[in-house]
Residue frames as qw, qx, qy, qz and C-alpha x, y, z in Angstrom:
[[0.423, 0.759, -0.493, 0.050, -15.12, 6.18, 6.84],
 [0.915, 0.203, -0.292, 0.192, -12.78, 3.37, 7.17],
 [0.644, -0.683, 0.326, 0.111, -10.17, 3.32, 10.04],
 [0.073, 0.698, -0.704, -0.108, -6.28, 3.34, 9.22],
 [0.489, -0.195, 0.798, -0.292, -6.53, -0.38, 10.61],
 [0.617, 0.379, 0.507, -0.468, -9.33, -1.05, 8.62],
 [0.468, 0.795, -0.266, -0.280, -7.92, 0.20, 5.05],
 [0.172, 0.664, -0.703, -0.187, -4.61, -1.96, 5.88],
 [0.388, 0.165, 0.903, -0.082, -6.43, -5.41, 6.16],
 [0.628, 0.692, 0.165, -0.315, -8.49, -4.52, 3.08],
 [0.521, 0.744, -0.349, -0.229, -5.62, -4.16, 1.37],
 [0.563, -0.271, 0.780, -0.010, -3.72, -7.49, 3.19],
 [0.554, 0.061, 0.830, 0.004, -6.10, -9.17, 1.79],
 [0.633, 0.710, -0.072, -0.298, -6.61, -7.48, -1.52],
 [0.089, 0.693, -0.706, -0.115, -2.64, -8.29, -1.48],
 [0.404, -0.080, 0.910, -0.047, -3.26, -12.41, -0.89],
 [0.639, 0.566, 0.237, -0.464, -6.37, -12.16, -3.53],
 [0.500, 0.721, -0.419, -0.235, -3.57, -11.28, -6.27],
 [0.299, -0.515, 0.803, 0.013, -1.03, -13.87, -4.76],
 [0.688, 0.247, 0.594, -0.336, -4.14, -16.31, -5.33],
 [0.568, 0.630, 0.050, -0.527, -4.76, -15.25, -8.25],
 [0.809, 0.334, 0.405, 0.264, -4.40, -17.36, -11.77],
 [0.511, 0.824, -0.239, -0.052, -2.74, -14.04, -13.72],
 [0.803, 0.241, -0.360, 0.409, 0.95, -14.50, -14.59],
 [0.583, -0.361, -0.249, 0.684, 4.06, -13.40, -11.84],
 [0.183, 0.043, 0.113, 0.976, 4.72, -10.14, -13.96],
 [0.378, -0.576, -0.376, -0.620, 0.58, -9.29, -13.48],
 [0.571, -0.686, -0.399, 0.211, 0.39, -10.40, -9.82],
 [0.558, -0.287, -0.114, 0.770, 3.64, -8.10, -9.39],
 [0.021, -0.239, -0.210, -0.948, 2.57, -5.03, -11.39],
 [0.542, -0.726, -0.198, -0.374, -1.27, -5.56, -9.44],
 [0.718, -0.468, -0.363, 0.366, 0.38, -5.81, -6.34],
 [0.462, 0.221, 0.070, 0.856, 2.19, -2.58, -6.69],
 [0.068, 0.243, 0.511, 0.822, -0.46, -1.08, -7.72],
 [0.560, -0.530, -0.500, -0.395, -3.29, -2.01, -5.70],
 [0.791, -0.504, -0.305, 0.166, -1.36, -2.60, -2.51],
 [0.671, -0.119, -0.072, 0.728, 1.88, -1.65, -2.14],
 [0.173, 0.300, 0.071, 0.935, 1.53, 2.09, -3.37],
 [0.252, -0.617, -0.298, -0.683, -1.66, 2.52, -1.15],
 [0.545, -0.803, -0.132, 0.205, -0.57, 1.63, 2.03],
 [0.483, 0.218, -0.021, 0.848, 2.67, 3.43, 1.10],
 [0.200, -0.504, -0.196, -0.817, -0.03, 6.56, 0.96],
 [0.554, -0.640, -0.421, -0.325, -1.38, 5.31, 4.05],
 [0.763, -0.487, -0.038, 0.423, 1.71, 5.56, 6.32],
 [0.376, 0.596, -0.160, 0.691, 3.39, 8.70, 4.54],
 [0.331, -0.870, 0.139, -0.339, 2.93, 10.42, 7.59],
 [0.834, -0.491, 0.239, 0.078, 5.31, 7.36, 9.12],
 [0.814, 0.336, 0.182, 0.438, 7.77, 7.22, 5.88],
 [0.381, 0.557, -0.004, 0.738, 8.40, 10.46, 5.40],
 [0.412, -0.501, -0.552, 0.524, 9.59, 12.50, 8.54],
 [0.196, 0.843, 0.461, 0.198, 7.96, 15.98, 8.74],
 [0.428, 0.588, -0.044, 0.685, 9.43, 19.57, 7.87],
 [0.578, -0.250, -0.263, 0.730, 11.28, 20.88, 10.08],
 [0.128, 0.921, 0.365, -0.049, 10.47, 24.22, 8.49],
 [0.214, -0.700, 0.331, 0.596, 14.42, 25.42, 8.23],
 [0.786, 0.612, -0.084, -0.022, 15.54, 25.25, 4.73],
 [0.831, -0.287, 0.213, 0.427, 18.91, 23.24, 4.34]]
């Protein structure tokens, strides 16, 4: 299995692929989301979101 490290340079450079890429702005932006943005999002919840406390508010 893939290191944290490992996953977010995969997706760097999945993220410079699209930049590369020939589609139009509104494809590079909707793959870029998609592919990149929303999976290291998932990789770093643990750093985004801060964890329950366990009281209820």
């Amino acid at each position: 299995m893939a290191t944290k490290l490992e996953l977010e340079e995969y997706l760097y450079r999945r993220a410079i692929d699209i930049i590369e890429s020939a589609d139009t702005d509104d494809d590079k932006e909707k793959l870029l989301f998609l592919e990149v943005w929303i999976p290291l999002a998932d990789l770093y919840k643990d750093k985004l979101i801060p964890p329950s406390s366990g009281e209820n508010a």
